[in-house]
Backbone as CSV, one residue per row, in Angstrom:
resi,resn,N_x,N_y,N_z,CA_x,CA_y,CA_z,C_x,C_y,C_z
1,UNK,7.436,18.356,22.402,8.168,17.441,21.524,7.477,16.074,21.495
2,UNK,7.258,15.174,22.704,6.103,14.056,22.797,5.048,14.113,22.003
3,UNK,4.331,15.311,22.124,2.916,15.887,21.082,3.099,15.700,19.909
4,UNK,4.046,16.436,19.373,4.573,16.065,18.083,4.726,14.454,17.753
5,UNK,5.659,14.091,18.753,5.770,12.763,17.783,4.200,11.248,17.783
6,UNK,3.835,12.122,19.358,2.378,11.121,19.143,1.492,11.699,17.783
7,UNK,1.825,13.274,17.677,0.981,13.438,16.250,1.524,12.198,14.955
8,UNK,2.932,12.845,14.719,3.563,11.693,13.616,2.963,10.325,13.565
9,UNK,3.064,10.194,14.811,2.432,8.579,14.934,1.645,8.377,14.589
10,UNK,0.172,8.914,14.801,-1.314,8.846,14.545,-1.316,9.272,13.049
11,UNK,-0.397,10.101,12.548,-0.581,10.600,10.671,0.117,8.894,10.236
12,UNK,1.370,8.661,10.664,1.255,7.921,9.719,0.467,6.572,10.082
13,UNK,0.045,6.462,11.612,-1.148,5.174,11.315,-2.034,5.313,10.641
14,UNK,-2.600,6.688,10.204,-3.534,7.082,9.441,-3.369,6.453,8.200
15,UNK,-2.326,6.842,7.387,-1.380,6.149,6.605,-1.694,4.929,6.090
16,UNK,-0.752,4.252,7.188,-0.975,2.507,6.872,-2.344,2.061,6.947
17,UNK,-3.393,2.884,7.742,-4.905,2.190,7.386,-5.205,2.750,6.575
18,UNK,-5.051,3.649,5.934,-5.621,4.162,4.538,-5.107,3.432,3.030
19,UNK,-3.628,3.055,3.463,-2.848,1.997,2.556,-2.874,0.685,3.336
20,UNK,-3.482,-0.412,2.375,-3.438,-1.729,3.199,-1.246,-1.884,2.073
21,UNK,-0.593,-1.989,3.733,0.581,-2.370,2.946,0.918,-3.696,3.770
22,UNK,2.363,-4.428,3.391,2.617,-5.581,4.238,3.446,-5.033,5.802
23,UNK,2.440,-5.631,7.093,3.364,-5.129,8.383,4.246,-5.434,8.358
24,UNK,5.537,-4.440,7.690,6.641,-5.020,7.628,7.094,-3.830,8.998
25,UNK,6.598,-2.965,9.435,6.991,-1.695,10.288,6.576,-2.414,11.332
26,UNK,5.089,-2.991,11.514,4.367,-3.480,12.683,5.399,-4.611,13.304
27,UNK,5.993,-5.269,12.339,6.820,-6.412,12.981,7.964,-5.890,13.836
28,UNK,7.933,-4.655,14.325,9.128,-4.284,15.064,8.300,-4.236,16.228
């Protein structure tokens, strides 16, 4: 279950560096 969500994590950092968006997520 950890695996999984460190995957999620890394797709959607993939994500936000592939989209320059505003750190509005990072600010947490």
């Amino acid at each position: 279950f950890q695996a999984r969500l460190q995957q999620n994590l890394m797709y959607l950092a993939a994500i936000a560096d592939a989209q320059p968006q505003p750190p509005a997520m990072h600010a947490q």
